[in-house]
N, C-alpha and C positions, 0 to 999 in steps of 0.2 A: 533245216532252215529256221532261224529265229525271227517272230514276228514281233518287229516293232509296234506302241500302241500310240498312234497320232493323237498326243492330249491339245484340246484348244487353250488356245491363252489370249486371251482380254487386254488391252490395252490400258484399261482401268485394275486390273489383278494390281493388288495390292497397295492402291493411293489412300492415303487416307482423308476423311470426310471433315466436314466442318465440326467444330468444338462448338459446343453446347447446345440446348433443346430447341432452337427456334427454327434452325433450317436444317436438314437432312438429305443427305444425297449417298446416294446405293446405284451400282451397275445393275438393270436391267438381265444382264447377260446374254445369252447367244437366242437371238431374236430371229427366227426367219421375215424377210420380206421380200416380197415378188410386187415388181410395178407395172399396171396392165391401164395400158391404153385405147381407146377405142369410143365409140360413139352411143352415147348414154339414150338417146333416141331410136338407134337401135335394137327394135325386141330381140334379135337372135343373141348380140352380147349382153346384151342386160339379163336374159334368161340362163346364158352358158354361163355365167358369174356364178350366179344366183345357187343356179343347179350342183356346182362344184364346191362353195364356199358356205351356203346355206342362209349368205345373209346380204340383202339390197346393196347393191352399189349406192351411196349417199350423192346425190344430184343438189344438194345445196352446198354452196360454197363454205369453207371451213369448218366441215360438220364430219363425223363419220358414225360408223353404223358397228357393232361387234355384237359376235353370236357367240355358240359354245369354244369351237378353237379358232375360226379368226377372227378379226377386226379389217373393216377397211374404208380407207380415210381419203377424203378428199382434196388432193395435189393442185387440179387445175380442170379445167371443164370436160377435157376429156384424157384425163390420165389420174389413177386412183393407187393408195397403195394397199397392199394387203399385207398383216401383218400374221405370222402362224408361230407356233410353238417350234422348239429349236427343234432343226435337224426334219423340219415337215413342209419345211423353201423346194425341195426337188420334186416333193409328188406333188407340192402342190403345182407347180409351174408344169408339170407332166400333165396331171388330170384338165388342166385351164386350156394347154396347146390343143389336148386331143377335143374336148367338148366344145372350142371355139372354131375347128377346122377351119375352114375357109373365110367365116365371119373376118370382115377385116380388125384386124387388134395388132398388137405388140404385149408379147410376155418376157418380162425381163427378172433374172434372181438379181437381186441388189444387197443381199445378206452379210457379203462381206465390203460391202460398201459402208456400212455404217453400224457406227457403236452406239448404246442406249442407256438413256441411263435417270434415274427420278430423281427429282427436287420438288420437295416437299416439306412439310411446315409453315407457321404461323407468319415467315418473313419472306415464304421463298417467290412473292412475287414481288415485293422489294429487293431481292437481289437478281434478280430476270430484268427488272426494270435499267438495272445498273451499265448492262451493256445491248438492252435492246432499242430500235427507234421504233419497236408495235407500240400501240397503243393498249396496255396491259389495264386499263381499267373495267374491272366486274361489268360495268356494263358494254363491255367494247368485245372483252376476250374473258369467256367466261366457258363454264364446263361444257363438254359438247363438244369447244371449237376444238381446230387444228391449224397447223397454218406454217409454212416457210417462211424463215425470216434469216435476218442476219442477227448474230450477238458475238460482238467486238469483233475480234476477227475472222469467225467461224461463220462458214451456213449452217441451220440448224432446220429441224424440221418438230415442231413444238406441238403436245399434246395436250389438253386442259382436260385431268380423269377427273377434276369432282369439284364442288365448291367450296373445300377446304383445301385448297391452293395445293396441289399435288400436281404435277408439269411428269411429262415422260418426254425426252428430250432425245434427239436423234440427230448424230452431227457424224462425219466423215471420219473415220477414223484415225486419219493423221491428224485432226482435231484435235482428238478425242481426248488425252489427257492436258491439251492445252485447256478445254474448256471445262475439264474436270476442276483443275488449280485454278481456273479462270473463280467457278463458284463459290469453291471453298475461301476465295480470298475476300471475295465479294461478301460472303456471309460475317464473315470477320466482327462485324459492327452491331450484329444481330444476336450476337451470342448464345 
C-alpha cells in the first residue's frame, strides 16, 4: 500500500505582498488555536488554564498575556483565546479537557477556522485605518491590546505585537485572501 503525505495549504500560498518598504504583510502560517470559555473568578479554571498553558488568563479587557509556547488573548469577559505553535491545537485542547474535568468551561479547536497573517511597517496603521471603524489611535489601541473588529467586509480578530506598528491579524478563512488583496491595495499609496 502506498502512503499518501497530506501537505497543508494556506489560502494565502502564494499572494503576493505590497510593493515597497512602508508596509509589509507575510502569512503567519498554520497557527493552532483553541477557544476556552469559562469564569475567570473561578479559581478551579483559572488554575487548570494556568497549570496547562503556563501562563495567566489576561482578565483585563483587550489585553493578553504569552509565555514560552502560548499566548492567550482576551475575546470577551468570559471566553479567551489560546494561541500554540502548529500542529500543538490537539494536545493542547486534550490536556485543558482532562485538567478542567468537571470545572464548568467550554474547549473549542478553531485552528482551521481562521487564517493569520502580519501587517507591519511604518504605514501599516494607516492602512488598518482604511477599512476599520476602531479607533487605531496610539493612544486608543496600542501594544498589548487585542480586540475583534470589523475591516470592510471581513470579521478580523487584531493583535497590536509592539509599538512599531506590527498588527497579527486573524480573519476567517474564506476571508482570508479577500483581505489579503484587501491590504495590499490599501497599501498602494504608502509605497
Amino acid at each position: 500500500m502506498v502512503e499518501t503525505a497530506i501537505k497543508k495549504v494556506s489560502p494565502l500560498d502564494g499572494l503576493a505582498g505590497p510593493v515597497g518598504g512602508n508596509v509589509k504583510l507575510t502569512s503567519n502560517g498554520f497557527v493552532g488555536k483553541v477557544i476556552i470559555r469559562g469564569d475567570s473568578d473561578n479559581k478551579d479554571f483559572v488554575t487548570a488554564v494556568k497549570d496547562v498553558t503556563g501562563v495567566d488568563i489576561p482578565t483585563t479587557a483587550l489585553t493578553f498575556n504569552e509565555g514560552e509556547t502560548y499566548s492567550i488573548y482576551w475575546m470577551g469577559p468570559d471566553e479567551w483565546m489560546i494561541m500554540t505553535p502548529e500542529d500543538g491545537e490537539v494536545a493542547l485542547e486534550t490536556a485543558l479537557r482532562e485538567k478542567l474535568g468537571e470545572t464548568p468551561s467550554q474547549v473549542v479547536n478553531v485552528s482551521d477556522y481562521y487564517a493569520s497573517m502580519r501587517l507591519s511597517g511604518p504605514a501599516a496603521r494607516e492602512v488598518l485605518k482604511k477599512g476599520s471603524p476602531l479607533d487605531l489611535h496610539p493612544s486608543k489601541f496600542k501594544a498589548g491590546n487585542c480586540t475583534g473588529t470589523r475591516f470592510a467586509h471581513a470579521t478580523i480578530f487584531m493583535v497590536q505585537r509592539d509599538e512599531e506598528s506590527t498588527y497579527d491579524i486573524n480573519v476567517r478563512i474564506s476571508f482570508a485572501e479577500y483581505l489579503w488583496n484587501y491590504f495590499v491595495e490599501a497599501s498602494r499609496e504608502f509605497g
